[in-house]
DOPA-640213 format. One record per residue (C-alpha): y, z negated, x negated. Coordinates in steps of 0.2 Angstrom, whole numbers, padded with zeros to 4 digits. Each point is the difference from the previous one (the first is absolute). Example, Ala and Ser with C-alpha at 12.3 -4.5 7.8 and 13.67 -1.06 7.14 Angstrom:
% DOPA-640213
<<-0022, -0039, -0062>>,
<<0017, 0003, -0006>>,
This chain:
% DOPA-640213
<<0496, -0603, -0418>>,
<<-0002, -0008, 0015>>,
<<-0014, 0005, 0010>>,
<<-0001, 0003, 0020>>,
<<-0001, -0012, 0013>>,
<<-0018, -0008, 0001>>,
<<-0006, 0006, 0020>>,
<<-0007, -0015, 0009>>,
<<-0008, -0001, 0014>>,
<<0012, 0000, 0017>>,
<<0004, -0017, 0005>>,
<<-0007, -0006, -0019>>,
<<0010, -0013, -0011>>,
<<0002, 0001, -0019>>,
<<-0012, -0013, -0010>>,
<<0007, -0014, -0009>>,
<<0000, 0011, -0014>>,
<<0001, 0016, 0006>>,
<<0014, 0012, -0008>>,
<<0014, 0000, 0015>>,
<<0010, 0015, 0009>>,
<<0018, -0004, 0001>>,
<<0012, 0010, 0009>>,
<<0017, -0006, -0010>>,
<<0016, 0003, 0013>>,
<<0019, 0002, -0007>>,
<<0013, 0007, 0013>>,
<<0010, 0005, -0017>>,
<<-0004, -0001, -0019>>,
<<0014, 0006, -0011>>,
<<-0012, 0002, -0017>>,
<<0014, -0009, -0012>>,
<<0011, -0010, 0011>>,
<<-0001, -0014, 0011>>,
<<-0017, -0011, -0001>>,
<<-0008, 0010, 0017>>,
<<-0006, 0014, -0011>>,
<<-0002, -0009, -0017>>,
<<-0013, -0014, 0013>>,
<<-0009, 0016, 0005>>,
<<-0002, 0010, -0016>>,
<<-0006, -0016, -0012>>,
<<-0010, -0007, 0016>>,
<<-0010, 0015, 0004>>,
<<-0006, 0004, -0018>>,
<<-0004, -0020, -0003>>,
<<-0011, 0000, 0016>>,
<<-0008, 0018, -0006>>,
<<-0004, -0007, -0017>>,
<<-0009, -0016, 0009>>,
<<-0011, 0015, 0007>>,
<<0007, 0000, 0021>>,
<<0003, 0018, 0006>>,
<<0019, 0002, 0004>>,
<<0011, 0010, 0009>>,
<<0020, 0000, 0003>>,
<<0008, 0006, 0015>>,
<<0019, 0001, -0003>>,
<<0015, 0007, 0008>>,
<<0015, 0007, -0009>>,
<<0005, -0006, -0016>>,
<<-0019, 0002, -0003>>,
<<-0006, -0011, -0015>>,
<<-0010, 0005, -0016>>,
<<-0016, -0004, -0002>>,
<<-0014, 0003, -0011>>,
<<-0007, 0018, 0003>>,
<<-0016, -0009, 0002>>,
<<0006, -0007, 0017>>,
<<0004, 0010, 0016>>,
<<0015, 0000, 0005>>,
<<0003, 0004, 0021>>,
<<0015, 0007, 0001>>,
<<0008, -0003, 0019>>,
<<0016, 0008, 0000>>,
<<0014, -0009, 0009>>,
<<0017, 0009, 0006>>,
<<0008, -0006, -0018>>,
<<0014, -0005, 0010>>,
<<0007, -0014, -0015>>,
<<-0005, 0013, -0014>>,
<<0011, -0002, -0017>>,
<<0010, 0016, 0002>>,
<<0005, 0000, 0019>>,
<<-0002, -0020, 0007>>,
<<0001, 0000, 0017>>,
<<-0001, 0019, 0007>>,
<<-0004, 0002, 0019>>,
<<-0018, 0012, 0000>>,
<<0001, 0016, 0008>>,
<<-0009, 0000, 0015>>,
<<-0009, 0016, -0007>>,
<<-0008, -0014, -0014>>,
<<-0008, -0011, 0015>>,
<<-0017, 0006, 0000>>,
<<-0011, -0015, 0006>>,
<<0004, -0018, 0012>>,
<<0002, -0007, -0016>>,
<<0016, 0009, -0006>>,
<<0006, -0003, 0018>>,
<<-0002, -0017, -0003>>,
<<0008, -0001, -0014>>,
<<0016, 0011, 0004>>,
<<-0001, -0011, 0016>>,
<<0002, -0017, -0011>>,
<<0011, 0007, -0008>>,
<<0012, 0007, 0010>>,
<<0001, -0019, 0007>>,
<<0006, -0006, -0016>>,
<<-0014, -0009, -0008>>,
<<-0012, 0004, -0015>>,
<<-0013, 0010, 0006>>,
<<-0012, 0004, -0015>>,
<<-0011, -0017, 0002>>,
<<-0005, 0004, 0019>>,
<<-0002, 0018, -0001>>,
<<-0010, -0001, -0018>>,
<<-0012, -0013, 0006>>,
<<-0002, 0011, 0015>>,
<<-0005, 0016, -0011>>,
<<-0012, -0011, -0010>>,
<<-0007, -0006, 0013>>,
<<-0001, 0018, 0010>>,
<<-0009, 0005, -0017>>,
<<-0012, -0014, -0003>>,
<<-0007, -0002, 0018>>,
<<-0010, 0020, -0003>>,
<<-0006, -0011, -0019>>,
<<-0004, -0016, 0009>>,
<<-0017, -0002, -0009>>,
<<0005, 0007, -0017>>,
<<0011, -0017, -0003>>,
<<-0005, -0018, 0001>>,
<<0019, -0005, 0002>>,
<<0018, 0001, -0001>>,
<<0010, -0007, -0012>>,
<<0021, 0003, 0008>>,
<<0012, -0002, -0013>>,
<<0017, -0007, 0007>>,
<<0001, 0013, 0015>>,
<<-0007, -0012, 0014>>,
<<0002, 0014, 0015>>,
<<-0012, -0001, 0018>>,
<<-0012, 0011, -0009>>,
<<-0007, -0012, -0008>>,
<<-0003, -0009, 0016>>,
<<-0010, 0016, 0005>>,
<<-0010, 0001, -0015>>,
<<-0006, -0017, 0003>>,
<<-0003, 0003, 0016>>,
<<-0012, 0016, -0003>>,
<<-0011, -0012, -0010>>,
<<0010, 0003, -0019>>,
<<0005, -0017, -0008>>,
<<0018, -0001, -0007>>,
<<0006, -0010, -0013>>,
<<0020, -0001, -0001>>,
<<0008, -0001, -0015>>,
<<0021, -0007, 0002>>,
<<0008, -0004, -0017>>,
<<0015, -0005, 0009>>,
<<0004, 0000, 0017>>,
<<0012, 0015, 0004>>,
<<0009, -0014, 0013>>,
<<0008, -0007, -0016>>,
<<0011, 0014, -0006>>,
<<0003, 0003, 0020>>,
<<0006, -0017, -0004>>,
<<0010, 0004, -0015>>,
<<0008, 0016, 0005>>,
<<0008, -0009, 0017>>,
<<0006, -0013, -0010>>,
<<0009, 0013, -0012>>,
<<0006, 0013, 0015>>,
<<0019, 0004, -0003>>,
<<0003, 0003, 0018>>,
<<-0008, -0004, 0017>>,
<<-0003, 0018, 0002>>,
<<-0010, -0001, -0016>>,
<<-0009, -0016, 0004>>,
<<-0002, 0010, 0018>>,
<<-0011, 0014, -0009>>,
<<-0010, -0011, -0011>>,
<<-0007, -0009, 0012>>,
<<-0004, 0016, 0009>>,
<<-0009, 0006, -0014>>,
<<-0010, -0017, -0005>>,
<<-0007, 0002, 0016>>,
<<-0017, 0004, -0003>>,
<<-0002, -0017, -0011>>,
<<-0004, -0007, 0020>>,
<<-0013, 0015, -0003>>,
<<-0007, -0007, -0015>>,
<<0001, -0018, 0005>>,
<<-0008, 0003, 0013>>,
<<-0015, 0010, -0009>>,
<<-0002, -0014, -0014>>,
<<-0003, -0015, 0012>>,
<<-0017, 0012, 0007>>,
<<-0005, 0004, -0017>>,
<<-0014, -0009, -0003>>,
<<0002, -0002, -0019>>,
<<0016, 0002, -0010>>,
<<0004, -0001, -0018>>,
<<0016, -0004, -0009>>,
<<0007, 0000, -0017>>,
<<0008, -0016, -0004>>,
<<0002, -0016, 0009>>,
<<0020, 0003, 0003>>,
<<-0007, 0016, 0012>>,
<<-0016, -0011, 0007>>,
<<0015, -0013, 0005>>,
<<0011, 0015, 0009>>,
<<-0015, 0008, 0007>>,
<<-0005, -0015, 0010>>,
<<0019, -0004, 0005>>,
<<0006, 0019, 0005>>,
<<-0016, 0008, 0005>>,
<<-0010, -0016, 0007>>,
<<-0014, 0004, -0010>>,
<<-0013, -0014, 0001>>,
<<-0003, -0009, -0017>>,
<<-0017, 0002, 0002>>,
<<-0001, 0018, 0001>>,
<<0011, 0001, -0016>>,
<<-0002, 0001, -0020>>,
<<0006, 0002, -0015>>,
<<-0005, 0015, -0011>>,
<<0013, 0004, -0013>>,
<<0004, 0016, -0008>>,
<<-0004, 0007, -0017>>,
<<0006, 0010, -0012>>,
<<-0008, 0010, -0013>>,
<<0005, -0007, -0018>>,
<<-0011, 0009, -0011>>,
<<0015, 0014, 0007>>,
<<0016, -0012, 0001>>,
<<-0002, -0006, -0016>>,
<<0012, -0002, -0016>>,
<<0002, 0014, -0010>>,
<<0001, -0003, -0018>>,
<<0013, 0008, -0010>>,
<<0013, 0003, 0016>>,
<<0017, -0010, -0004>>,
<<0009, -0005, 0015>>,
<<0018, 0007, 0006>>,
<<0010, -0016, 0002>>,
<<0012, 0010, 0010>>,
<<-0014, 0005, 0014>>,
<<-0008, -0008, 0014>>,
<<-0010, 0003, 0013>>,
<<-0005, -0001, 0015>>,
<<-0009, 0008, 0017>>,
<<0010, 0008, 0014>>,
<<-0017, 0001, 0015>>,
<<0014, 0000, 0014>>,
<<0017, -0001, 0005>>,
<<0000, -0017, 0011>>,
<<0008, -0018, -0004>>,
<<-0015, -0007, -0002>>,
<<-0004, 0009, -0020>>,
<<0018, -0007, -0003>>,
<<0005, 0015, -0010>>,
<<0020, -0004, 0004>>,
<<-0001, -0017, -0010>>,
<<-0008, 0010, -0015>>,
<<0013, 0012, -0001>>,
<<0014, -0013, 0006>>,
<<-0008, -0006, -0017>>,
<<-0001, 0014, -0009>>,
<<0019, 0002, 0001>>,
<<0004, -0019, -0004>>,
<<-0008, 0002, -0016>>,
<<0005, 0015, -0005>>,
<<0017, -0007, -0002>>,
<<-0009, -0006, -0016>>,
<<-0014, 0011, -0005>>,
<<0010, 0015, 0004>>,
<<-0014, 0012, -0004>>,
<<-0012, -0009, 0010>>,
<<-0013, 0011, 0011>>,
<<-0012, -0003, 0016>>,
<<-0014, 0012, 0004>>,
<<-0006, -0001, 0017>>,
<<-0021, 0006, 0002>>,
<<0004, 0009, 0016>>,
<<0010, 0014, 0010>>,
<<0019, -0003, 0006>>,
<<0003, 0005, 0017>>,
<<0014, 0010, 0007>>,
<<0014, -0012, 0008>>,
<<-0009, -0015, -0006>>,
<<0007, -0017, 0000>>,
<<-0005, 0001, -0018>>,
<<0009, 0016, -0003>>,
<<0016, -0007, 0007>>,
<<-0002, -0017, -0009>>,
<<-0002, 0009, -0016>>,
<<0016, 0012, 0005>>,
<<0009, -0015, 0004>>,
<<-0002, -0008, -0016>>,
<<0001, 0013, -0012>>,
<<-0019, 0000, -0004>>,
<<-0002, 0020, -0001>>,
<<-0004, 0001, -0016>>,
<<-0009, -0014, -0003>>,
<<-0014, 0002, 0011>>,
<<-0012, 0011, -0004>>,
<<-0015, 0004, 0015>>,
<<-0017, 0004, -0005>>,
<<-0013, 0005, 0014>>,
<<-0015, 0013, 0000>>,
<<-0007, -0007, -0018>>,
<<-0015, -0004, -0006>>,
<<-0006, -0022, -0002>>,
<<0001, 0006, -0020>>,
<<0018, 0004, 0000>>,
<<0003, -0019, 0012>>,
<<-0011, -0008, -0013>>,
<<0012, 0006, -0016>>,
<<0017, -0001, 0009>>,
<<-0007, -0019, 0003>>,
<<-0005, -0002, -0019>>,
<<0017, 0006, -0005>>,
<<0012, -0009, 0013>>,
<<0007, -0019, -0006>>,
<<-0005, -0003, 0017>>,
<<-0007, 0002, 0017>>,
<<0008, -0007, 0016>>,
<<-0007, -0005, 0016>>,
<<0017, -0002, 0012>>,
<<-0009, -0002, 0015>>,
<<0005, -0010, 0016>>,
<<-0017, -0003, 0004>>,
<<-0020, 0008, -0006>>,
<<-0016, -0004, 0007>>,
<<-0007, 0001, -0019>>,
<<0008, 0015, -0009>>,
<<-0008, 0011, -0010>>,
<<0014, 0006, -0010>>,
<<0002, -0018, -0008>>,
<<-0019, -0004, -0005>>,
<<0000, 0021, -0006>>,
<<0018, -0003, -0012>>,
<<-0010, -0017, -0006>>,
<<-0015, 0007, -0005>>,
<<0009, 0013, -0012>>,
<<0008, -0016, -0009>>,
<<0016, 0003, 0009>>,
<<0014, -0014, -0001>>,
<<0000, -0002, 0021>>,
<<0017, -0005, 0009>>,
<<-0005, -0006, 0020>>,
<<0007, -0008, 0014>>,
<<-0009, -0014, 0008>>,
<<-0003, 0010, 0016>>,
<<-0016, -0001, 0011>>,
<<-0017, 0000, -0012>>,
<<0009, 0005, -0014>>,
<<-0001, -0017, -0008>>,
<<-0018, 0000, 0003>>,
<<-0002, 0016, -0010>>,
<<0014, -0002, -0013>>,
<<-0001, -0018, -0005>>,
<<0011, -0013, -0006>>,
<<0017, 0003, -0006>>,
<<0002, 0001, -0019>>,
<<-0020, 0001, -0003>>,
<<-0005, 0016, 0006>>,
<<0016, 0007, 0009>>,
<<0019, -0002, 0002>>,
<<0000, -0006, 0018>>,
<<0017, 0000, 0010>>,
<<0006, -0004, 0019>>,
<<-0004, 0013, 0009>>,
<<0017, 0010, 0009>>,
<<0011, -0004, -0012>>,
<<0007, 0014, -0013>>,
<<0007, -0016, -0012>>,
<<-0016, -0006, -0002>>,
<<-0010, 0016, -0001>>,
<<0014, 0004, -0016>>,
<<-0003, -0017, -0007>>,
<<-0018, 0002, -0001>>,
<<0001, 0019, -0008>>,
<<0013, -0007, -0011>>,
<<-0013, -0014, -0008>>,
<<-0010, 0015, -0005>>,
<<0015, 0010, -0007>>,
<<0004, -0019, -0009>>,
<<-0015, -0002, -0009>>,
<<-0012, 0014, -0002>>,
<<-0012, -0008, -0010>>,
<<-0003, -0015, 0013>>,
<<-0002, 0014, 0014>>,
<<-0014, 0008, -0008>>,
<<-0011, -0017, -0001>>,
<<0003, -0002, 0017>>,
<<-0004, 0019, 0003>>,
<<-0016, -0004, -0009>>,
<<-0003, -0015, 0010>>,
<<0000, 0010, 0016>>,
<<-0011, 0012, -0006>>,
<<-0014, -0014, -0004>>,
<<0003, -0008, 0018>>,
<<-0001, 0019, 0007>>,
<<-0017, 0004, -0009>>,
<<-0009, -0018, 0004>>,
<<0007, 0000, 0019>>,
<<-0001, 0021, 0006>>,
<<-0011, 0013, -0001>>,
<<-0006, 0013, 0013>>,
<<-0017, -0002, -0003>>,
<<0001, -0021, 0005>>,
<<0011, 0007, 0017>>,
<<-0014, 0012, 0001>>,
<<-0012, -0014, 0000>>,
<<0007, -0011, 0012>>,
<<0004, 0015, 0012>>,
<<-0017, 0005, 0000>>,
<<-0005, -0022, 0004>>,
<<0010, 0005, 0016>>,
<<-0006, 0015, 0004>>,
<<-0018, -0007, -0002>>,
<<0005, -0016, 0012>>,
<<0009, 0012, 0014>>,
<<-0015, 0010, 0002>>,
<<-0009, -0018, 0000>>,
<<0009, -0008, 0015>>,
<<-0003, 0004, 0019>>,
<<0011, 0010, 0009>>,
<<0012, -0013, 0010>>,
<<0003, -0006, -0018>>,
<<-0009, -0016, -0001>>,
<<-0007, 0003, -0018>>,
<<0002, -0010, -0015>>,
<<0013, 0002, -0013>>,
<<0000, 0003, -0019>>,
């Protein structure tokens, strides 16, 4: 159980080895989907058990954590909920500036949940100014950070990829110019957020593929950027003895319906090789949306019973649907790390991959501990599921093979660790920034 903040004196900075107070930021954190809400829950318990005083301030999806850590809740207008995407607020629900300001957004066609979240955190944490030693922002990169620094609140930005890449990705695979009209009307806050990142003083990253992006989209300065990578837990995603696996399943994550997860090329997949595994399955970790692209990809191809989504469950159930699955699939355009990959590796599960973003970083190479394929290509993603169909027995040495480079690369007590390293030397540099690096 984590104990209370530590008081200090007003205007007093923590000791080199003084326990520290960490308000943790996420604008969303769906619990069991989609790595914003996995990086928060693992993070947040990791940094409690090196003995810092944390507490997460989240908008809706709010995440799970530990009931030893306080979770602030600060309620946005749930405008992309799961069950009604999109709805126009009554004006009835507008209570404060902040839901004018984000109905306002909005209503001008662009994502509003990064601005108005960071406003709400910051509207919140300026009345605790001197309970907290810093910010730590994961991936939200609104002007409220901007003011926190200014009231005297050190932020660290975290970005595991820039969001300027999938603004990137979705133009290019806009089917009409209207299309391609409204996507750049809603990426628009990624100027917001390129913007924040380049005043930031400190900013970590997860891979070197998103610390290469960062400095090209955002404009971040190297020397303000580093590399902390993610963990996972795999005392929890381990192999289970005794579970014989479905060669007729596979699975794989479905956080979002955009390009950039390349979900089309898996079930484009799917179909090809169920011409010959006919009983072949795919399970998707995840929630399909109403009037989806995927829902109409897997219409169009005859998928409807052959796809089975699973959402709302417990890392237990993820863990043995991974132990009893020939495979896990990473179909992905592009990843700034991707936690889905290390966690399906860390059970022993066989891993098919594209070659998109960091993913090689994390995965490895092809045929030692993962089948690696071309990334947009629903041929090669088949070819690559098929090699583990082929040869079962060779597909569990390489499952076994990603599992020992999962467990001597990743765990969230080393991320935890290096965090803290940056924490430590963002409380130790000047104000303009002029401060050393780690």
């Amino acid at each position: 159980m984590q104990s209370g903040p530590t008081p200090r004196p007003d205007g007093a900075r923590p000791g080199p080895d003084d326990p520290l107070r960490v308000a943790l930021l996420t604008y969303r954190g769906k619990p069991h989907v989609g790595g914003q809400g996995v990086y928060v829950r693992h993070l947040a318990r990791a940094l409690v058990n090196l003995g810092h005083h944390v507490e997460v301030l989240s908008g809706q999806p709010y995440p799970v954590v530990d009931e030893s850590i306080p979770l602030i809740e600060l309620p946005s207008l749930d405008i992309y909920n799961d069950h009604f995407p999109m709805r126009m607020p009554g004006i009835w629900e507008l209570n404060d500036r902040w839901d004018w300001l984000e109905v306002t957004a909005f209503s001008s066609g662009t994502f509003p949940e990064p601005l108005a979240f960071s406003m709400r955190a910051w509207d919140h944490l300026r009345r605790r100014r001197h309970e907290f030693d810093l910010v730590q922002d994961n991936q939200c990169l609104g002007y409220g950070l901007l003011l926190m620094e200014r009231d005297g609140l050190p932020v660290l930005g975290t970005i595991h990829h820039p969001i300027t890449v999938d603004r990137r990705l979705e133009m290019e695979h806009a089917e009409s110019p209207r299309q391609r009209w409204s996507k750049a009307r809603w990426y628009a806050f990624t100027k917001m957020q390129t913007r924040v990142a380049r005043r930031l003083r400190r900013v970590i990253t997860v891979s070197q593929s998103s610390y290469d992006d960062i400095c090209r989209d955002h404009l971040v300065s190297p020397s303000k950027l580093h590399i902390v990578p993610v963990g996972v837990d795999p005392d929890l995603f381990t192999p289970m003895p005794g579970v014989v696996r479905d060669r007729n399943r596979i699975i794989s994550t479905a956080s979002s319906d955009v390009a950039m997860k390349g979900q089309r090329y898996l079930l484009e997949a799917l179909a090809k090789l169920r011409t010959e595994y006919p009983d072949l399955k795919l399970v998707l970790v995840g929630r399909l949306k109403e009037g989806s692209a995927a829902q109409r990809t897997i219409e169009t191809l005859g998928l409807n019973d052959a796809v089975e989504f699973i959402s709302g469950v417990p890392d237990e159930t993820i863990v043995e649907l991974y132990n009893s699955s020939a495979c896990a699939v990473v179909p992905s355009l592009y990843e700034g790390f991707s936690l889905p990959a290390i966690e399906a590796m860390s059970t022993g599960c066989p891993l098919v991959a594209t070659t998109g973003g960091a993913i090689p970083e994390v995965a490895g190479p092809d045929g030692e501990s993962c089948f690696a394929v071309a990334p947009g290509d629903s041929e090669a993603l088949a070819a690559g599921i098929r090699r583990v169909l082929e040869d079962p027995e060779g597909a569990a040495r390489i499952g076994l093979a990603g599992r020992e480079r999962v467990i001597h690369r990743w765990s969230w007590r080393h991320t935890a660790e290096r965090t803290v390293e940056h924490y430590r030397a963002l409380l130790a540099e000047p104000a303009d920034g002029t401060g050393t690096g780690v």
